[in-house]
C-alpha positions in Angstrom: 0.0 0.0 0.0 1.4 3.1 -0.8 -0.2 7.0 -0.7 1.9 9.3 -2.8 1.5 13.3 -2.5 2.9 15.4 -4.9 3.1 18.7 -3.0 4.8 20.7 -5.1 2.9 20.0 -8.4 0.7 23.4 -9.3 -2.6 21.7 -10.7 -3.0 22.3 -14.5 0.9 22.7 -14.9 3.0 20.2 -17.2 4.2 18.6 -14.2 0.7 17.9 -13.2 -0.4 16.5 -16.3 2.2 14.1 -16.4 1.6 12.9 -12.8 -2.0 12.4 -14.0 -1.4 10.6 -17.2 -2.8 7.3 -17.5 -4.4 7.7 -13.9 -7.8 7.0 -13.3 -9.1 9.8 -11.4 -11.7 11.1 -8.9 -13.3 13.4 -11.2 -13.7 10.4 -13.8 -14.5 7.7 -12.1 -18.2 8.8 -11.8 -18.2 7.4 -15.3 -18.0 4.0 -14.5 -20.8 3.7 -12.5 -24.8 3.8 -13.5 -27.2 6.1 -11.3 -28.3 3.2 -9.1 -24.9 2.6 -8.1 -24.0 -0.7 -10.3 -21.1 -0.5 -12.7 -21.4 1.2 -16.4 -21.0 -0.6 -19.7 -21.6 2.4 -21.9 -20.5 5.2 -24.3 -18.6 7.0 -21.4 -17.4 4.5 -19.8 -15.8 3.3 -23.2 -14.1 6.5 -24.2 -12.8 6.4 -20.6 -10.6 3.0 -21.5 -9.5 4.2 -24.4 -8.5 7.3 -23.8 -6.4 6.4 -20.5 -5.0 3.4 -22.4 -3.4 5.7 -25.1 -2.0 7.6 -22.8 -0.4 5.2 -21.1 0.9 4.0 -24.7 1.9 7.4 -25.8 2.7 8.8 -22.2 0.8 11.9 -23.1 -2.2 14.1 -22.3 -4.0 15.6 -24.7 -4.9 19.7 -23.9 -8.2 20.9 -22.9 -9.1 24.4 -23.9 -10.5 26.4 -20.6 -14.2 27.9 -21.4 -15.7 31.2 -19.4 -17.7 28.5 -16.9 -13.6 26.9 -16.5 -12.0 30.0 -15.6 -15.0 31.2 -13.6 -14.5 28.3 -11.7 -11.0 29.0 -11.0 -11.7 31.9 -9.8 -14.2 31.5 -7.3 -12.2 28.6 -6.0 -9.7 31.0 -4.9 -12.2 33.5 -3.2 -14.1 30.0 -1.4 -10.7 29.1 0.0 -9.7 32.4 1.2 -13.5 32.9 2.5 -13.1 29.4 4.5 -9.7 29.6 5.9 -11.1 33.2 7.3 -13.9 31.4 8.9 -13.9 27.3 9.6 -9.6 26.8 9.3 -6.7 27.0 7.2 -6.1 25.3 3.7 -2.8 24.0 2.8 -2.0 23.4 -0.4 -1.2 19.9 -2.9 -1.1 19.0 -6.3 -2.0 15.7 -6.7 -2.1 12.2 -4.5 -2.1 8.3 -5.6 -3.0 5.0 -3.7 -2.5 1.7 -5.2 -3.8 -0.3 -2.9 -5.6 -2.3 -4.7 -3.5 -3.5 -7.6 -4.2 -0.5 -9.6 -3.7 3.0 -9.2 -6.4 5.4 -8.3 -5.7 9.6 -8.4 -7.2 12.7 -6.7 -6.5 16.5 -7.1 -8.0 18.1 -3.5 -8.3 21.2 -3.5 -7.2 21.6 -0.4 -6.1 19.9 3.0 -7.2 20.7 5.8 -5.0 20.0 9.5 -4.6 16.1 9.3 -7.8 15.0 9.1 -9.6 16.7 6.5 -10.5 18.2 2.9 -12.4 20.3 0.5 -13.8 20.2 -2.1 -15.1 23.6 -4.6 -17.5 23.7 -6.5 -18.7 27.2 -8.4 -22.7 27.0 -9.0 -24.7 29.5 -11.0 -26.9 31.6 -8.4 -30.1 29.3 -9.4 -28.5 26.0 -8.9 -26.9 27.3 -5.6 -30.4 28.0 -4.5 -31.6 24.5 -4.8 -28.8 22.9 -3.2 -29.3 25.3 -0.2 -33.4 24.3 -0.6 -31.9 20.7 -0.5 -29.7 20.7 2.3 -27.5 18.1 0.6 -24.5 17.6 -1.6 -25.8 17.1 -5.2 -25.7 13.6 -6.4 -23.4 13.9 -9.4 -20.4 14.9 -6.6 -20.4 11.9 -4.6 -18.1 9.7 -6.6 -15.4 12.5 -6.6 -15.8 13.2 -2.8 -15.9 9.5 -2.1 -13.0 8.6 -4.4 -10.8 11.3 -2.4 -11.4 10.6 0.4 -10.7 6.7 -0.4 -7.2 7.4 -2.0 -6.1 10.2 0.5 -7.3 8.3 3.9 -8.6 11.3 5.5 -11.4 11.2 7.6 -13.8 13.6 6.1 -14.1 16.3 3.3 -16.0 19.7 3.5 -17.6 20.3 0.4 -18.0 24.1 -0.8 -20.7 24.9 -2.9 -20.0 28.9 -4.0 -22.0 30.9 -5.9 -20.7 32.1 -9.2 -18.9 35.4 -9.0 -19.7 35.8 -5.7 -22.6 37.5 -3.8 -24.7 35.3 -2.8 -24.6 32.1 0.4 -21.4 30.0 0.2 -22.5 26.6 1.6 -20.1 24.2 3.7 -21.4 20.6 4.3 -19.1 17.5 5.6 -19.0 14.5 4.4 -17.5 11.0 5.3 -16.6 8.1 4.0 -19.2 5.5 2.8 -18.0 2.5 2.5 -20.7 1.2 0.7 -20.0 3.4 -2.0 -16.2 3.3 -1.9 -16.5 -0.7 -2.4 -18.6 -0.1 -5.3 -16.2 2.6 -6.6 -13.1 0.1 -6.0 -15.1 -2.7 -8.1 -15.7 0.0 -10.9 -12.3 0.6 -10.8 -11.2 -3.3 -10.5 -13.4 -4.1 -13.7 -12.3 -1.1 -15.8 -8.2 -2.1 -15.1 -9.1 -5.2 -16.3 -10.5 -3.9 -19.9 -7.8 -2.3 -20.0 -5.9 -4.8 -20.1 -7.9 -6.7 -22.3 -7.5 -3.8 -25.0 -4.2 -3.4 -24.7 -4.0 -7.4 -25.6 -5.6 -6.6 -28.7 -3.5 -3.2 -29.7 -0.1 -5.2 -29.5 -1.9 -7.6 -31.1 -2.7 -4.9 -33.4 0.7 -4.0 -34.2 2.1 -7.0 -34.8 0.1 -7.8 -37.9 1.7 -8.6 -41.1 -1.1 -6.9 -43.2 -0.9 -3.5 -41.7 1.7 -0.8 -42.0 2.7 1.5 -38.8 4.6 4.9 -38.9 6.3 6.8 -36.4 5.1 10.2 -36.7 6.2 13.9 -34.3 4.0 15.4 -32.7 3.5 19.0 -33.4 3.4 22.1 -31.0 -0.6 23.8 -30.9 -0.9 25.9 -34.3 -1.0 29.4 -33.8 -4.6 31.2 -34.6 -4.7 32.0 -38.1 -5.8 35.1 -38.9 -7.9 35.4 -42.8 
């Protein structure tokens, strides 16, 4: 068993990629499993196996462009840490941590750690959504598998989930939650059957590869084009 914290990885950097590459992660896992819990055999789930297994091939992560709701949400992470290290306690700061535990390798990002026991968790919400989820009293559904997934592969004890509301100016929400273990099992058997595709598709690339009637070239990879300008 063996946790690995890479502290001085800034999230979104190279570095960070790299650390990531190949990993399953909390904020992908949710993919593998259905709404009632059981795990998925579907579109998602299938894009998820082959897009981890090529880049474990090619060791590489593919960019993603940030959007206005992306950089929004940067932002207002920032503010909801500085708002809850003013109020509840203070947030220290990690790139990424691993646990491979299990004969695989499962990833999280935190967005914070809290003393010894604890995390967070930010999420921005437009002011509408942030309304219901205060109506609800509860973290929203599509979150858990993240929360539950970091708090499996870190070991902490619980996790303070932040729901802020965009751009400020409304309620910022704090909730805690702990581990479930009945989720966590059915996160870990997810994870379990999803390695073992994996490996199942990798069997059939190499086989891939080896055959006589196709032809394979080594090509470079090439920097992003600049914007073209007509």
């Amino acid at each position: 068993m063996t946790i690995t914290v890479y502290r001085d990885l800034e999230q979104g950097s190279e570095e960070w990629l790299q650390a990531r590459c190949g990993v399953l992660t909390a904020s992908t896992i949710g993919q593998l499993l259905t709404n009632t819990g059981k795990g998925a055999k579907n579109e998602k789930s299938r894009a998820l196996v082959y897009m981890l297994m090529t880049q474990r091939i090619e060791q590489f992560v593919e960019p993603v462009f940030e959007n206005y709701d992306m950089i929004r949400g940067h932002e207002d992470e920032v503010e909801a840490k500085l708002k809850y290290s003013q109020e509840i306690a203070l947030v220290d700061e990690v790139g990424f941590i691993t646990e491979d535990k299990w004969g695989f390798t499962l990833g999280y990002s935190p967005d914070g750690l809290v003393g010894d026991d604890g995390l967070i968790e930010v999420k921005s919400r437009k002011h509408h959504l942030q309304t219901q989820v205060i109506l609800s009293q509860a973290i929203p559904a599509e979150y858990m598998a993240q929360i539950q997934t970091g708090l499996l592969v870190s070991g902490r004890r619980w996790l303070d989930f932040i729901s802020f509301p965009a751009l400020g100016g409304g309620k910022m929400m704090v909730m805690r939650a702990y581990p479930d273990p009945v989720m966590q099992g059915a996160l870990v058997e997810a994870a379990a059957a999803f390695e073992a595709e994996i490996r199942q598709r990798r069997t059939e690339y190499d086989a891939a590869m080896l055959n006589g009637a196709l032809r394979f070239f080594d090509v470079e990879r090439r920097q992003e084009e600049e914007e073209i300008v007509i």
